[in-house]
N, C-alpha and C positions, 0 to 999 in steps of 0.2 A: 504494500500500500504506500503510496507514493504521493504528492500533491499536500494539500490544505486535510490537516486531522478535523475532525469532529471536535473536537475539543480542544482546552488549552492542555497543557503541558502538564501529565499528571501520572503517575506511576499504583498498578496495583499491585499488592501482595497477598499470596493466596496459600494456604495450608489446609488441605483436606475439605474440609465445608465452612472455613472462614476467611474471609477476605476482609481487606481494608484499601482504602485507595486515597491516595495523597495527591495535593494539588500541589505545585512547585513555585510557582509566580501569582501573587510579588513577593510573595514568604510561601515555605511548604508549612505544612495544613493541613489534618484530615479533612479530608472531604465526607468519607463516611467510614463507616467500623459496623463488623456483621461479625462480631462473635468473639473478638480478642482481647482478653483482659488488659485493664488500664496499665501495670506496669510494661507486658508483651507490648503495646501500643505506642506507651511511652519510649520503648527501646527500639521499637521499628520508625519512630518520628526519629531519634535518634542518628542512625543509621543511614535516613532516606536526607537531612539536612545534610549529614558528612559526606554524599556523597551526591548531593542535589546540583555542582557544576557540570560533572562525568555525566548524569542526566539528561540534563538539560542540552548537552554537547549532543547526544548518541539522540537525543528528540529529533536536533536539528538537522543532523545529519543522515537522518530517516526520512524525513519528511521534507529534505531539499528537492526545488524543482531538476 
């Protein structure tokens, strides 16, 4: 999938039947959380900050014309 995403810039994580999905701009962010306790959550916001450049680069470079 190539061209203009559906959405802004935003990364899911997924383990068995839960999921959470972070938004990255203008700060990352849950967007929403479907089953993950608040610490797991807190260490996957964690995570998804520390590495929300590497993201945001590999977004752009996927969805380049």
């Amino acid at each position: 999938m190539k061209g203009n995403p559906r959405e802004p810039i935003h990364i899911h994580v997924e383990l068995a039947e839960i999921e959470a999905k972070f938004w990255l701009l203008p700060s990352v962010h849950v967007a929403y959380n479907d089953g993950y306790d608040a610490r797991t959550l807190r260490e996957l916001l964690e995570i998804v900050e520390s590495n929300s450049e590497r993201i945001v680069r590999a977004w752009n470079d996927h969805f380049r014309d």
